[in-house]
LONUNU-168349 format. One record per residue: residue in one letter; x negated, y negated, z of N, C-alpha, C in turn; residue number from 1. Coordinates in steps of 0.001 Angstrom, whole numbers, plus 524288, in hexadecimal, padded with zeros to 5 digits. Layout:
BEGIN
r residu=A | neast=X | nnorth=Y | nup=Z | caeast=X | canorth=Y | caup=Z | ceast=X | cnorth=Y | cup=Z | num=NUM
...
% end
This chain:
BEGIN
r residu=X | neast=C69E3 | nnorth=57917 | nup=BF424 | caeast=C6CE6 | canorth=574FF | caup=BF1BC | ceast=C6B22 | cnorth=56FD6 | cup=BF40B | num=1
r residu=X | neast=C69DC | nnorth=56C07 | nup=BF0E7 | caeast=C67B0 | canorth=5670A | caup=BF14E | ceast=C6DE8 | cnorth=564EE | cup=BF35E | num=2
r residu=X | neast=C6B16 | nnorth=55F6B | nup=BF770 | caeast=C6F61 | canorth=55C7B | caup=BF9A0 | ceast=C7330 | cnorth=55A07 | cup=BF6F1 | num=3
r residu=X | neast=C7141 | nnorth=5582A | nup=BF0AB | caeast=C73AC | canorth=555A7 | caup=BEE4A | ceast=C779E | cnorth=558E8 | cup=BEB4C | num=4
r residu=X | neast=C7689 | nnorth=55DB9 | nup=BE943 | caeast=C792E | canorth=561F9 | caup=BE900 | ceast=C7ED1 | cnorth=56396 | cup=BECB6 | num=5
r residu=X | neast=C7C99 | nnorth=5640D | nup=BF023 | caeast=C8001 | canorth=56514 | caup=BF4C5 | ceast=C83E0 | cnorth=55FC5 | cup=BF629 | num=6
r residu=X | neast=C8301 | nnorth=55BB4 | nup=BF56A | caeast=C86BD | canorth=555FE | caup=BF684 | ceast=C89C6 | cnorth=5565F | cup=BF078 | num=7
r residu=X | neast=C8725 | nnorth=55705 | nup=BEB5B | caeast=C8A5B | canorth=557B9 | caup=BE739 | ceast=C8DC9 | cnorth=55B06 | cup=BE6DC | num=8
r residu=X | neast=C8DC1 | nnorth=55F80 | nup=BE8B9 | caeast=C9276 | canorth=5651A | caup=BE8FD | ceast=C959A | cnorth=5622D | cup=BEC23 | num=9
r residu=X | neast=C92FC | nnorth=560B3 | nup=BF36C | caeast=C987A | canorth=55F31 | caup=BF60F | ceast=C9C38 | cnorth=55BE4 | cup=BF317 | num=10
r residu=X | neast=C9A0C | nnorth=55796 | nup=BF00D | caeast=C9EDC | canorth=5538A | caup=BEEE6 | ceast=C9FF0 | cnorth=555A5 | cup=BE9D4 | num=11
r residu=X | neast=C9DFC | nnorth=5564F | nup=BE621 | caeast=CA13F | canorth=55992 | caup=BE2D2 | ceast=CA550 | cnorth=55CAE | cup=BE58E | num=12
r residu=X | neast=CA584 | nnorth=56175 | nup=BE9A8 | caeast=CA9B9 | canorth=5646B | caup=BEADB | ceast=CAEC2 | cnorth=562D1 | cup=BEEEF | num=13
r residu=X | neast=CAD79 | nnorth=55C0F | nup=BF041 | caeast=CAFA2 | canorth=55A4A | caup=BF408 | ceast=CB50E | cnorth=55911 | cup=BF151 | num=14
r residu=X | neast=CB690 | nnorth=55737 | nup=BECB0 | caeast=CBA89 | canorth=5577E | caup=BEA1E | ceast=CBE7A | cnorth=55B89 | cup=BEA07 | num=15
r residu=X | neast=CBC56 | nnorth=55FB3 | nup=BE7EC | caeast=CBE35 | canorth=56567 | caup=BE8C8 | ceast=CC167 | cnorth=5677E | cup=BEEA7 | num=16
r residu=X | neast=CBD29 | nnorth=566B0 | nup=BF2B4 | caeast=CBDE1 | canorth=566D5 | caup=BF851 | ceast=CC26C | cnorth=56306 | cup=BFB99 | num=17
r residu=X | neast=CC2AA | nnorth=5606F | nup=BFA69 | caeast=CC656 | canorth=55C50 | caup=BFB10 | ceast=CC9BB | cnorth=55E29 | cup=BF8C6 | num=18
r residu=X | neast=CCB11 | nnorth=55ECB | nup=BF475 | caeast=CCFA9 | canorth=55FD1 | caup=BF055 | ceast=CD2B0 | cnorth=56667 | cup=BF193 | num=19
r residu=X | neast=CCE3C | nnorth=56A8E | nup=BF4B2 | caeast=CD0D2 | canorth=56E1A | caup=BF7C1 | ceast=CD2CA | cnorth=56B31 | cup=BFC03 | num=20
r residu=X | neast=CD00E | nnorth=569E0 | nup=BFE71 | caeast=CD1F7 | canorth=567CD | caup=C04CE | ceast=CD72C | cnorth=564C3 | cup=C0467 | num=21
r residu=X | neast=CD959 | nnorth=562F4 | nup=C000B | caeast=CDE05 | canorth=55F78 | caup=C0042 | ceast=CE2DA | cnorth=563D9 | cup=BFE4E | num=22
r residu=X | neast=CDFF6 | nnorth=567E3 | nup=BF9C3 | caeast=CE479 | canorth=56C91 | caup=BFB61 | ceast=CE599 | cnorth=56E86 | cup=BFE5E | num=23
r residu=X | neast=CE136 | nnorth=570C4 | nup=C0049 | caeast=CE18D | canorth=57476 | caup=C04E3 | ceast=CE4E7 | cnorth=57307 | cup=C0905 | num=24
r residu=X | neast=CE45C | nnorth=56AE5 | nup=C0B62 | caeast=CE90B | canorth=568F3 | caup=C0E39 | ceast=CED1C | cnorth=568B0 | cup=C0D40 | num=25
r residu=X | neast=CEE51 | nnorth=56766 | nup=C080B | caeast=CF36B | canorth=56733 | caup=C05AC | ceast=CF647 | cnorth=56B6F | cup=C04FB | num=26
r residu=X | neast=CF2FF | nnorth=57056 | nup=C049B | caeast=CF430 | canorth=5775B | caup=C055D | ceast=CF726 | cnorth=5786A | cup=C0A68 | num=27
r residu=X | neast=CF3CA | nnorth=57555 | nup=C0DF0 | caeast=CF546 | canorth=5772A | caup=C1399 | ceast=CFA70 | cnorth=57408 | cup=C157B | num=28
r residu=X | neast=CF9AA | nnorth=56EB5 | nup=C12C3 | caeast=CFE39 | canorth=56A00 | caup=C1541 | ceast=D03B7 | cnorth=56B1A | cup=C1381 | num=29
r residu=X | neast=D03B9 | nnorth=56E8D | nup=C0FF6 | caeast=D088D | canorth=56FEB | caup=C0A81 | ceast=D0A5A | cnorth=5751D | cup=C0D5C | num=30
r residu=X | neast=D0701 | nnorth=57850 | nup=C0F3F | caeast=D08BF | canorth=57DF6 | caup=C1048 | ceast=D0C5C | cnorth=57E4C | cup=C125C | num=31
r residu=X | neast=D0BAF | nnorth=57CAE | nup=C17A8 | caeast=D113E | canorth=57954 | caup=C1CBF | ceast=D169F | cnorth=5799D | cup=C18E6 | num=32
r residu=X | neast=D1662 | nnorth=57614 | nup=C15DD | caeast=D1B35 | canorth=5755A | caup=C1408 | ceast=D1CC5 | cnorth=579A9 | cup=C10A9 | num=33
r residu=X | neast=D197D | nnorth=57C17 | nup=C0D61 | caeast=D1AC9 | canorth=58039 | caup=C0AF3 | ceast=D1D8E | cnorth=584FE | cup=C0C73 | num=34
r residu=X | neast=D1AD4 | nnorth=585B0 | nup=C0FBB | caeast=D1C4D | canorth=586F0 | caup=C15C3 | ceast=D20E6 | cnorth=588D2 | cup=C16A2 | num=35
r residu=X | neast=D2290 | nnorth=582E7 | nup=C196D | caeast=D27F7 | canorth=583E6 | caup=C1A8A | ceast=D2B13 | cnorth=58251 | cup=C1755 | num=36
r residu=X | neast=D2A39 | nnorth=58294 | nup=C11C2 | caeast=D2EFD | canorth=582D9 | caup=C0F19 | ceast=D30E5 | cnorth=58733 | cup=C0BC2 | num=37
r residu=X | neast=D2B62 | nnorth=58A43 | nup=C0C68 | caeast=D2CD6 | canorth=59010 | caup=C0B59 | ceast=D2FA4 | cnorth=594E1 | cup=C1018 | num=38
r residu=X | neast=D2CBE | nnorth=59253 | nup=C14DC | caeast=D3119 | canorth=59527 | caup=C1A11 | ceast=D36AF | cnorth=59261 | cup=C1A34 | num=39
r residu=X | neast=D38EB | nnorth=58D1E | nup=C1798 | caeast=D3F77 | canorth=58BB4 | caup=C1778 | ceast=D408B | cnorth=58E7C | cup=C137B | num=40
r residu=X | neast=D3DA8 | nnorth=58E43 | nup=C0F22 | caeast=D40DE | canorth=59414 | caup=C0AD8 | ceast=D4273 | cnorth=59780 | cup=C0C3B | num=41
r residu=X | neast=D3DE3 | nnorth=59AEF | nup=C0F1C | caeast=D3ED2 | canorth=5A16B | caup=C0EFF | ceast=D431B | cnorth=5A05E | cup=C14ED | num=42
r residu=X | neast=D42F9 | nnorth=59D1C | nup=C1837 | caeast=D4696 | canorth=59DD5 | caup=C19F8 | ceast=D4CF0 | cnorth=59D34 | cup=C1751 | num=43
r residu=X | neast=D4C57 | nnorth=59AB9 | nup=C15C3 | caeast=D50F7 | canorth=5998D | caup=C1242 | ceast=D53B6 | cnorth=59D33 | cup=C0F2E | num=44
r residu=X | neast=D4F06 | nnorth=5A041 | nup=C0B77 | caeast=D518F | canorth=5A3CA | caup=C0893 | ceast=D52EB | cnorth=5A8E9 | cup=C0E0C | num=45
r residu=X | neast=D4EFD | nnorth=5A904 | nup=C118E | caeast=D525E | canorth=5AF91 | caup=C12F1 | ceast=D5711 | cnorth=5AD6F | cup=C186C | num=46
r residu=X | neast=D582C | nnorth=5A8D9 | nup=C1A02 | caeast=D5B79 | canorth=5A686 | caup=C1CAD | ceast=D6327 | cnorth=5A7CF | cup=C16BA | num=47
r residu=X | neast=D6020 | nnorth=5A5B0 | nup=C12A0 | caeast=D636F | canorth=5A5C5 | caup=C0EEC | ceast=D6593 | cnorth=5AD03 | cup=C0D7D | num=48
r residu=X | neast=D6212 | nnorth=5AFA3 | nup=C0EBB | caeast=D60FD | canorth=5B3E9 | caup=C0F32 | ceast=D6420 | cnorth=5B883 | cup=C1357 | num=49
r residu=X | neast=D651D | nnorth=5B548 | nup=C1660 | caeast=D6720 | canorth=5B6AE | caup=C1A75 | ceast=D651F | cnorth=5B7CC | cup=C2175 | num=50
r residu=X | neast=D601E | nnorth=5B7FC | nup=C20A0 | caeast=D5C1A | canorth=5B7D2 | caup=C24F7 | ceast=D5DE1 | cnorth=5B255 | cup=C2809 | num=51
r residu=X | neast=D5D2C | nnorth=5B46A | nup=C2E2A | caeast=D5EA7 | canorth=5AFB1 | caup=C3165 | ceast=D5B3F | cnorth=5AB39 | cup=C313F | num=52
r residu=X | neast=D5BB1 | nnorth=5A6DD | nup=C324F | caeast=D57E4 | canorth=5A298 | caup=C3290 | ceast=D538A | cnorth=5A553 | cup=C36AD | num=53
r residu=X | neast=D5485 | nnorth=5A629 | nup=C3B66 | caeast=D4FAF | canorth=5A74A | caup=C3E21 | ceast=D4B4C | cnorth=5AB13 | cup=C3BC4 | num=54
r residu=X | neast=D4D4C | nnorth=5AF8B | nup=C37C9 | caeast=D4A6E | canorth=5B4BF | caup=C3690 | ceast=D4747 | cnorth=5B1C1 | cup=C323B | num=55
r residu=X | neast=D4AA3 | nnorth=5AF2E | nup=C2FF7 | caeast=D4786 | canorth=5ABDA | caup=C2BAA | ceast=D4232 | cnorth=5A77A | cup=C2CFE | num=56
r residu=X | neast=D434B | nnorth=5A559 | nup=C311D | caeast=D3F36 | canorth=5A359 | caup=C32D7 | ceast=D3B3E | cnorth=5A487 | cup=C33C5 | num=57
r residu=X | neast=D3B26 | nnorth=5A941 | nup=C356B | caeast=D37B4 | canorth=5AD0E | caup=C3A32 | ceast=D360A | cnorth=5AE99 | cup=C3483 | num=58
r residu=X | neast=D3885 | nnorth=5AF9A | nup=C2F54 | caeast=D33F2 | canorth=5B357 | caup=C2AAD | ceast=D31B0 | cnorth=5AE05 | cup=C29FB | num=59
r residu=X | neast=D3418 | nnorth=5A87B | nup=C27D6 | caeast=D3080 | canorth=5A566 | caup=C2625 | ceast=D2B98 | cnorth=5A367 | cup=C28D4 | num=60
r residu=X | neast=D2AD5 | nnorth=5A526 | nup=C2E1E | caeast=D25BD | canorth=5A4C7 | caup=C30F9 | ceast=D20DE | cnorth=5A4D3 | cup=C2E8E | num=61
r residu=X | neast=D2091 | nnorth=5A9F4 | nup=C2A73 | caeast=D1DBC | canorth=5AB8A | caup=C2922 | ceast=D1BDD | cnorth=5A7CB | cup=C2591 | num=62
r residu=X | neast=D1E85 | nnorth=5A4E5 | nup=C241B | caeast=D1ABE | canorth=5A27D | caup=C20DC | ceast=D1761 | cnorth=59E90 | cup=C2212 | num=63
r residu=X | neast=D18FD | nnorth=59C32 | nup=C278A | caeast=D1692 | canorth=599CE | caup=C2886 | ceast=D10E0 | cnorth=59C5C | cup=C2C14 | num=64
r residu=X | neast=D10AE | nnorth=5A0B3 | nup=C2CC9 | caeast=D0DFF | canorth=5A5B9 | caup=C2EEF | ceast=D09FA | cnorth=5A5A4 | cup=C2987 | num=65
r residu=X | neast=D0C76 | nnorth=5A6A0 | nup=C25A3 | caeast=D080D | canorth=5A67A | caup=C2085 | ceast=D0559 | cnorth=5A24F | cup=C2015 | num=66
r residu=X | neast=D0934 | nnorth=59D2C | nup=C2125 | caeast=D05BB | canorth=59890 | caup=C1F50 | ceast=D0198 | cnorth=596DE | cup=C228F | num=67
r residu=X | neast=D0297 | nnorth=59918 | nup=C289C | caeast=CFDBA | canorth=599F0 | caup=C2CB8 | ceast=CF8F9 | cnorth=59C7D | cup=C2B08 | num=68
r residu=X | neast=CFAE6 | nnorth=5A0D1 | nup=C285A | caeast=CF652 | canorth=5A553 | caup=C273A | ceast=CF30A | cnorth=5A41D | cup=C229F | num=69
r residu=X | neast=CF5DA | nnorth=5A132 | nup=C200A | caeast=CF24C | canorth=59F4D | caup=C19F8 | ceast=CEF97 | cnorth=599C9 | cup=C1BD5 | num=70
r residu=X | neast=CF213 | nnorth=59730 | nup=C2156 | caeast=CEDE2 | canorth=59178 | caup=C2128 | ceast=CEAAB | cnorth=5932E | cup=C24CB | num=71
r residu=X | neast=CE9C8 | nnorth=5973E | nup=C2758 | caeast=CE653 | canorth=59953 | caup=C2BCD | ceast=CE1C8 | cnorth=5996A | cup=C2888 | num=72
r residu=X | neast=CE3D7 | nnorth=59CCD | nup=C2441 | caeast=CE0B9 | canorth=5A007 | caup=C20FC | ceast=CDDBC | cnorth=59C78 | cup=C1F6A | num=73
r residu=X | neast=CDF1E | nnorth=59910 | nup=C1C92 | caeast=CDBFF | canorth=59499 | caup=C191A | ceast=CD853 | cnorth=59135 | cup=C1D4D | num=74
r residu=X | neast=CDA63 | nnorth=5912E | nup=C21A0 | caeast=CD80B | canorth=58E4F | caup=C2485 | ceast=CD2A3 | cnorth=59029 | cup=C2758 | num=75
r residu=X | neast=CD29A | nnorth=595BF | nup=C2712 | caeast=CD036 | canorth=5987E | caup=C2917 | ceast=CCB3C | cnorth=59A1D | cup=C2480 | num=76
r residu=X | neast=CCE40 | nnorth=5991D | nup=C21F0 | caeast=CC969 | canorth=59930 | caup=C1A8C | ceast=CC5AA | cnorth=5941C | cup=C1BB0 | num=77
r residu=X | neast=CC9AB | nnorth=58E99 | nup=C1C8B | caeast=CC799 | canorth=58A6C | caup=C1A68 | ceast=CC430 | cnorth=589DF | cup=C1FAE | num=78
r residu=X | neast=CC2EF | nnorth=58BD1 | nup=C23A0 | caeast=CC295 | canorth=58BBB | caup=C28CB | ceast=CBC10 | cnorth=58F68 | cup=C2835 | num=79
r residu=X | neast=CBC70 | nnorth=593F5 | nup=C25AE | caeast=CB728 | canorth=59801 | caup=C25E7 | ceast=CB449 | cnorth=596CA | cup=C20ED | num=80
r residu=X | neast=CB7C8 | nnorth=5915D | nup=C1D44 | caeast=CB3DA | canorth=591F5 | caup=C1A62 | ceast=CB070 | cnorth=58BC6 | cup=C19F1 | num=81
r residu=X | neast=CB1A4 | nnorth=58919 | nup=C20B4 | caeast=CACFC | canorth=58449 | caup=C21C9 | ceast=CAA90 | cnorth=5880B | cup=C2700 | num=82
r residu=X | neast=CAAE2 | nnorth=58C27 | nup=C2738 | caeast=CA69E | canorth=58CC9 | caup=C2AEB | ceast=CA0CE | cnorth=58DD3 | cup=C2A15 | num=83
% end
């Protein structure tokens, strides 16, 4: 592939690239909150439920346990695939 070739693909795909990179932050900056407003629900409903506040807490962990495991994950993608 000729140089000029190769400088035409980069900026052609730099649009594209950029335009992931601002989801992908906005993916990550949003999650947080998503977050925890799905662990005040489920506490809510099984508090409403009858489950003590503490037992309820201790299940909604998990989600924040998931939301560890899915940004590890991605990170660990976006991580092996500039090496």
């Amino acid at each position: 592939m000729s140089d000029g070739k190769l400088v035409t693909a980069v900026v052609k795909s730099t649009p594209n690239l950029v335009r992931l990179s601002l989801d992908l932050s906005w993916t990550y900056l949003t999650l947080d909150w998503h977050v925890h407003k799905a662990r005040q629900a489920f506490e809510k409903q099984l508090i409403s439920q009858g489950m003590s506040k503490t037992d309820a807490q201790q299940l909604s962990l998990f989600y924040i346990n998931i939301k560890n495991s899915i940004t590890n994950t991605v990170k660990q993608g976006l991580a092996g695939a500039f090496r």
